[in-house]
Backbone as a printed PyTorch tensor [residue, N CA C, xyz], in Angstrom:
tensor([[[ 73.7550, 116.9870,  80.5720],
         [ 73.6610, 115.5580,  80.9130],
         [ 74.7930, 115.1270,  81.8590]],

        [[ 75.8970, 115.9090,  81.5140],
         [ 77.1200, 115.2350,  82.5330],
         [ 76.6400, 115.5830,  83.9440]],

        [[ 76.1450, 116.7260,  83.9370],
         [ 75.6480, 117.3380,  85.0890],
         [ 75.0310, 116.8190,  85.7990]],

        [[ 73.8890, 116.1060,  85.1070],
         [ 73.3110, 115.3000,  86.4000],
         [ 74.1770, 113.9660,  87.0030]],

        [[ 74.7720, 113.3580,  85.8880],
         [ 75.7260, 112.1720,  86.3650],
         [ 76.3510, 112.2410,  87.4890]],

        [[ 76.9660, 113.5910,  87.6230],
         [ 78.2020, 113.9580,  88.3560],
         [ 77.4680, 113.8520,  89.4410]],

        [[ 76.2470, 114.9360,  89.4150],
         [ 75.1690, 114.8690,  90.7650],
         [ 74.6360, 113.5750,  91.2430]],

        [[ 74.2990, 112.4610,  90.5330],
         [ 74.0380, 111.1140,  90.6330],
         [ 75.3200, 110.5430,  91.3680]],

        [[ 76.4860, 110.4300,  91.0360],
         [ 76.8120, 109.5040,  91.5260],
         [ 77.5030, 110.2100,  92.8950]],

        [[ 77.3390, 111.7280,  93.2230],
         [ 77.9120, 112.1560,  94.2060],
         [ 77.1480, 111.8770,  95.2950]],

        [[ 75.6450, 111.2350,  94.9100],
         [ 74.8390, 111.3410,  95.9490],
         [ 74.6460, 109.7480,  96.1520]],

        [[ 75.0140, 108.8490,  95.3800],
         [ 75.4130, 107.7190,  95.5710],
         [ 76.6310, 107.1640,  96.7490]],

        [[ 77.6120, 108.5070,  96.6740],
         [ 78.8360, 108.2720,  97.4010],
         [ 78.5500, 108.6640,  98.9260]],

        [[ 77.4020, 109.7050,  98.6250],
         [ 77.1220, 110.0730,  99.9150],
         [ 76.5500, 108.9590, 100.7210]],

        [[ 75.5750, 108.5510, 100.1470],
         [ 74.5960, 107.2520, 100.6500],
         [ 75.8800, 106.0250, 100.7410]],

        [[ 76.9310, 105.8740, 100.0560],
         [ 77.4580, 104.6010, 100.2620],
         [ 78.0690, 105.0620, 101.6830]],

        [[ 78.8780, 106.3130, 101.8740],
         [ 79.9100, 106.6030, 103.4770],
         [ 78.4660, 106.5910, 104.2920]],

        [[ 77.6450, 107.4940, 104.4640],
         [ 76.4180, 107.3010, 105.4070],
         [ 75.9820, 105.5290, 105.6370]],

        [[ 75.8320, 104.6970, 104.9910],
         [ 75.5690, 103.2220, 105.0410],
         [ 76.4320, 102.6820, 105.2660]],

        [[ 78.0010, 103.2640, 105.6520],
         [ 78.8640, 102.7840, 106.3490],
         [ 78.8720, 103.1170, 107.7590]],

        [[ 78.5280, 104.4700, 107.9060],
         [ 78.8850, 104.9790, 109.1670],
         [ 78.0820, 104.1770, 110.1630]],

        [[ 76.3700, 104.1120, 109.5390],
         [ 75.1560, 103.3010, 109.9050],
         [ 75.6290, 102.0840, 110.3270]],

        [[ 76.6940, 101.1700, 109.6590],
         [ 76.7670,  99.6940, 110.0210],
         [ 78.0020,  99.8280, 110.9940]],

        [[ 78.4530, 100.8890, 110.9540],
         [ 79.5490, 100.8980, 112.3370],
         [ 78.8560, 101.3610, 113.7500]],

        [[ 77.7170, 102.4720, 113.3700],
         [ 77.3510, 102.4140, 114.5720],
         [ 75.9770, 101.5160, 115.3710]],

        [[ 75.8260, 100.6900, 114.3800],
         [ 75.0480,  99.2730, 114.5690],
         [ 75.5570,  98.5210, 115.2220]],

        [[ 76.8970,  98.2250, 114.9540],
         [ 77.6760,  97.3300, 115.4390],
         [ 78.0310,  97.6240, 116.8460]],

        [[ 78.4020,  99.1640, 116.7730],
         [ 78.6330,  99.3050, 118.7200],
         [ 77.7030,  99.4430, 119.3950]],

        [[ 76.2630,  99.9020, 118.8220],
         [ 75.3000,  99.9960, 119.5800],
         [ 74.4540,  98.8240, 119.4250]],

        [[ 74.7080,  97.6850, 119.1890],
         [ 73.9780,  96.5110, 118.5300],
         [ 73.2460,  95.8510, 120.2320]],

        [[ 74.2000,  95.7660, 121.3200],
         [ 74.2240,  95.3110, 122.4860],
         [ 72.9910,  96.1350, 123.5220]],

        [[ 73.1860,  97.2040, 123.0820],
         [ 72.6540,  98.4510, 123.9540],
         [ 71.5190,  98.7600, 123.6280]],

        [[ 71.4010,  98.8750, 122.1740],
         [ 70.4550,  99.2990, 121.5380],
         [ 69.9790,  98.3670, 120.4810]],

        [[ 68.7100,  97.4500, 120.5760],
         [ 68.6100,  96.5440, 119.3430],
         [ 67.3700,  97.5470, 118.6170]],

        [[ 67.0210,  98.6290, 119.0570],
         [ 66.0860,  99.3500, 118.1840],
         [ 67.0300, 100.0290, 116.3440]],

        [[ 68.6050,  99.9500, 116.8330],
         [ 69.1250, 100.1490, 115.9140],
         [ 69.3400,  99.2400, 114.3980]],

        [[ 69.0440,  98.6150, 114.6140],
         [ 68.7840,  97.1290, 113.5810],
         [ 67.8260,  97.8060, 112.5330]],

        [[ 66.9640,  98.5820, 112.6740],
         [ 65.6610,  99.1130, 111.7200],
         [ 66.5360, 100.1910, 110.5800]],

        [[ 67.3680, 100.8880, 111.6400],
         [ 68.3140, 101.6290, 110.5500],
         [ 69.2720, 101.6100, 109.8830]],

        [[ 69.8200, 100.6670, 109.6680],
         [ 70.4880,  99.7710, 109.4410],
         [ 70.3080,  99.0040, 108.5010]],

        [[ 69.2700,  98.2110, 108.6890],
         [ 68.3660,  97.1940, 107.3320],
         [ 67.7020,  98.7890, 106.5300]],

        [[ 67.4360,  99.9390, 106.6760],
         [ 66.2220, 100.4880, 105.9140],
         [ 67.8990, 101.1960, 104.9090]],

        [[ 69.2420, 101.9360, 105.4410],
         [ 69.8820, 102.6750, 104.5610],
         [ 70.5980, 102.1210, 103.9100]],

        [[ 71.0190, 100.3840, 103.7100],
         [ 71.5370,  99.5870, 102.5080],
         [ 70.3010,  99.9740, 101.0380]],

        [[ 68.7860,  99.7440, 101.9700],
         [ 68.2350,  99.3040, 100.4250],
         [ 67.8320, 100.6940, 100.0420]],

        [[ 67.6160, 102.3560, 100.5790],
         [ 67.9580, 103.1940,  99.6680],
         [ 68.6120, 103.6290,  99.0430]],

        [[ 69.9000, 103.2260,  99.7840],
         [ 70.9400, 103.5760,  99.0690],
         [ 70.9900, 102.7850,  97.5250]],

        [[ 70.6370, 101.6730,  97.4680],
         [ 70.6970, 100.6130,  96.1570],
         [ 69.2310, 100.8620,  95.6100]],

        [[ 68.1220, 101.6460,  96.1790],
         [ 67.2340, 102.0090,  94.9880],
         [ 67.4930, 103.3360,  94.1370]],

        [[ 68.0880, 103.9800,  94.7000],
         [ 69.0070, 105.2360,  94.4090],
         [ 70.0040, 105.4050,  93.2320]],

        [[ 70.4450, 103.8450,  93.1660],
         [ 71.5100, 104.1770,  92.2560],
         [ 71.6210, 104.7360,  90.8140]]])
């Protein structure tokens, strides 16, 4: 049982730095690129159905 926890929330941590990296590179490519907005809105809410 710990086992999966450990695996749960490591993949939680993964999804939280990835949904960071996503809103940083939203932000620089926000001007250039507004097709980036889709990825952006879609890896907050897997990451939070995930948890």
């Amino acid at each position: 049982m710990k086992k999966i926890v450990l695996e749960n929330l490591l993949i939680k941590k993964i999804l939280d730095n990835s949904v960071r990296i996503v809103k940083q590179q939203y932000m620089l490519t926000t001007k250039s690129r507004p097709s980036q907005k889709k990825t952006a809105i879609i890896h907050p809410e897997s990451a939070t159905i995930t948890k």
